[in-house]
N, C-alpha and C positions, 0 to 999 in steps of 0.2 A: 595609685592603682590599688583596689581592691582584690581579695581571693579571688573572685570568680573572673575578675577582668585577667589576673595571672593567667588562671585557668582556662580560660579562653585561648586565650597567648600562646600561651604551651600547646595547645592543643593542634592546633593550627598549623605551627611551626612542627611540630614533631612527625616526620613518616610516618604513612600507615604500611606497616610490616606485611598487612594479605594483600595488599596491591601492589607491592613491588615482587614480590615473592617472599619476602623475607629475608636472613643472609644464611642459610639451608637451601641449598638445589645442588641434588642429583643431579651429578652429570646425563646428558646424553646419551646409552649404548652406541656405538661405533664399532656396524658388523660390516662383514662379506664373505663372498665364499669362498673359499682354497677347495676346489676338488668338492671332493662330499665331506669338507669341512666348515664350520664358520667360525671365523677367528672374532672375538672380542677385543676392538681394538684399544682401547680405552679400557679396559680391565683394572689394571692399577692403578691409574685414576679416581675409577669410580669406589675401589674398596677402600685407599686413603680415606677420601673425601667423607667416606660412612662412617671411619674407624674402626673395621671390622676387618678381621684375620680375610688372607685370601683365600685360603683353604675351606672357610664354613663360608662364605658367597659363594664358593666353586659347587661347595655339596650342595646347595640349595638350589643351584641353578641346575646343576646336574638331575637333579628328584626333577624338580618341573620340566623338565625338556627328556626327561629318561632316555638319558644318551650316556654316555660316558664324555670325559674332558680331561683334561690338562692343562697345566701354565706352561707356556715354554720360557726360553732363556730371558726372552724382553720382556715378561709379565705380563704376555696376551693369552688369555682364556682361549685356547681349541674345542670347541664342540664335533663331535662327528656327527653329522645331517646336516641339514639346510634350515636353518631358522631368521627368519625377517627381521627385521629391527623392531617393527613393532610387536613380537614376539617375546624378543629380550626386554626391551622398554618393559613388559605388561610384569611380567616375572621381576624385574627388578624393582616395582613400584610394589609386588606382594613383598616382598625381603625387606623393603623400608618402613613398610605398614607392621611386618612379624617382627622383626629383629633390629629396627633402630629407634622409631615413634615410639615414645611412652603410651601406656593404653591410659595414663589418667591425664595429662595434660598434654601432649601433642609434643613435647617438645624431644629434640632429635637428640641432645644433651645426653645420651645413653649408654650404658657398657654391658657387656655381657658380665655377670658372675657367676660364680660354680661356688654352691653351699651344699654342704650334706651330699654332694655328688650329683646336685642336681644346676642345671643352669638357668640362670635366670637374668632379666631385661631390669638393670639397675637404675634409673632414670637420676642423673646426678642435679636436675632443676626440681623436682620436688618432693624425691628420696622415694617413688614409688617402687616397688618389687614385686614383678609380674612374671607369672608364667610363662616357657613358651615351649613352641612344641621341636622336639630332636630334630635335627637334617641327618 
């Protein structure tokens, strides 16, 4: 067998990563209402799965939903108002675009760091260091 026969081979054989989704997926939000509350039920879920503090997804969500929040004892996010799933979905798809996706190679491989007192989107796949903006 020739290189390009290998190469064939391999090709073939190996998953494609944008048609499966890749092994990076966002959970689902999982809302509903309490009163004139919406509890995020899946909240510590979804901020593990990011690697991100829960306290900066709270303030991010909190700015876009301009409401005030809470985690309570189980580590569900309380919003006061009424917001839809697709609501939260839309908002937690901008916080993975700001603060987890590398802006130079897409990958989710990323940490927040604090230099010079300022924070910044560390991409640990191919060392980019990007700006972002405060919550």
């Amino acid at each position: 067998m020739d290189y390009s026969e290998h190469l064939d081979r391999a090709m073939t054989e190996t998953p494609d990563e944008h048609a499966s989704g890749g092994r990076f997926s966002v959970p689902d939000p999982v809302v509903r209402r309490e009163g004139n509350v919406t509890v995020y039920e899946n909240f510590a879920e979804t901020h593990d799965r990011l690697a991100r503090d829960a306290s900066h997804l709270l303030s991010y969500l909190q700015s876009e939903f301009a409401t005030s929040a809470s985690i309570d004892e189980t580590g569900r996010a309380r919003f006061t108002g009424a917001f839809k799933q697709p609501r939260v979905a839309e908002a937690l798809d901008g916080y993975v675009e700001t603060f987890v996706r590398c802006n130079e190679c897409d990958s989710p491989d990323t940490r927040l760091v604090t230099e010079q007192g300022t924070t910044r989107l560390k991409c640990d796949a191919c060392g980019a260091l990007s700006a972002i903006p405060d919550v």
